[in-house]
C-alpha positions as CSV (number, residue, x, y, z in Angstrom):
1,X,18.1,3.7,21.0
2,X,16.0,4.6,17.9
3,X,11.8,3.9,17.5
4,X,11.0,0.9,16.1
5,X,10.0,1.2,12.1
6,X,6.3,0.9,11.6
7,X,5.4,-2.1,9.5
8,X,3.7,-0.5,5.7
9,X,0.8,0.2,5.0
10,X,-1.9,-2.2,3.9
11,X,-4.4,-0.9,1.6
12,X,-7.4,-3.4,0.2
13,X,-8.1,-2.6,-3.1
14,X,-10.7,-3.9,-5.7
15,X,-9.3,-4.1,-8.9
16,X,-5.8,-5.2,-9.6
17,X,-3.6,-2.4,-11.0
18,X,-3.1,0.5,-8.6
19,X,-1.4,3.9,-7.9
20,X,0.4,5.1,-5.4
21,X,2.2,8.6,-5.0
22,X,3.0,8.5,-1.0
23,X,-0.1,10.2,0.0
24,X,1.5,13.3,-2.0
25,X,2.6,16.4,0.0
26,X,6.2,16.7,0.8
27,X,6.2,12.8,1.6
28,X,4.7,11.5,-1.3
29,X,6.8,10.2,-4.3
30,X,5.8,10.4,-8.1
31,X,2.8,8.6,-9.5
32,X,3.3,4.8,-10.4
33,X,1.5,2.5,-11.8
34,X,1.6,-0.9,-10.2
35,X,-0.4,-4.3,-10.9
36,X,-0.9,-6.9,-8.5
37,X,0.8,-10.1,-8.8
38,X,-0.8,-14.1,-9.2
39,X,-1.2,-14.1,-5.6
40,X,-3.6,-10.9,-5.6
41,X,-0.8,-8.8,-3.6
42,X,2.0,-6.1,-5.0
43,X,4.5,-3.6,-2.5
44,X,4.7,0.0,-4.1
45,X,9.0,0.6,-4.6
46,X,8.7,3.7,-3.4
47,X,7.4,4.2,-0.2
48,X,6.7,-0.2,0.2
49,X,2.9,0.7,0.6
50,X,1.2,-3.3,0.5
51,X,-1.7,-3.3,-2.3
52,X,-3.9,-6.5,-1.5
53,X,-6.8,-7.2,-3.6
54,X,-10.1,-7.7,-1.4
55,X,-10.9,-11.3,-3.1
56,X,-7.2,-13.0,-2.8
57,X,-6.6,-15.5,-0.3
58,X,-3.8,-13.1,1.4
59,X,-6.7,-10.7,2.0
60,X,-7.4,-11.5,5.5
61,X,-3.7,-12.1,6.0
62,X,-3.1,-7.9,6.1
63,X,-4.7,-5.6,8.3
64,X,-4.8,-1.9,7.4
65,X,-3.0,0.3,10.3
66,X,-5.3,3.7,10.9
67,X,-4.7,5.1,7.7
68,X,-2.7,8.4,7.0
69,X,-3.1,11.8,8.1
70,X,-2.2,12.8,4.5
71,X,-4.9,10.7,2.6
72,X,-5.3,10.1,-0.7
73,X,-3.8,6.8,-2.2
C-alpha cells in the first residue's frame, strides 16, 4: 500500500499575481507567472501550489501546512 498524497500547499499572498518555481532546487520547476482569479484564489500548473489572496473570502477557507524545507516561493 502506498502513502497517502499530501494535499498542496497553501500560500497567502497580498497582491494578486504571483510566482512560483517549486521552491527551486532539484524539485522546483521554471518560473511562472500566475494571477489570481475573481474569487482571489489560483493553483500553480506545475507543482498545484494554492495561491490565496489574504483579503478573499476563500482566505480562511485554506490553511498553510508547515511550509517547505526548500523555501523560497
Amino acid at each position: 500500500m502506498s502513502a497517502p498524497v499530501p494535499p498542496p500547499e497553501v500560500i497567502h499572498v497580498e497582491g494578486h499575481k504571483v510566482a512560483c518555481n517549486g521552491g527551486g532546487g532539484p524539485l522546483g520547476h521554471p518560473l511562472v507567472y500566475i494571477e489570481l482569479g475573481e474569487d482571489g484564489t489560483a493553483e500553480c500548473g506545475y507543482c498545484d501550489r494554492k495561491f490565496v489572496h489574504r483579503g478573499s473570502e476563500h482566505a480562511d477557507q485554506y490553511h498553510s501546512p508547515a511550509p517547505r524545507p526548500e523555501g523560497g516561493h
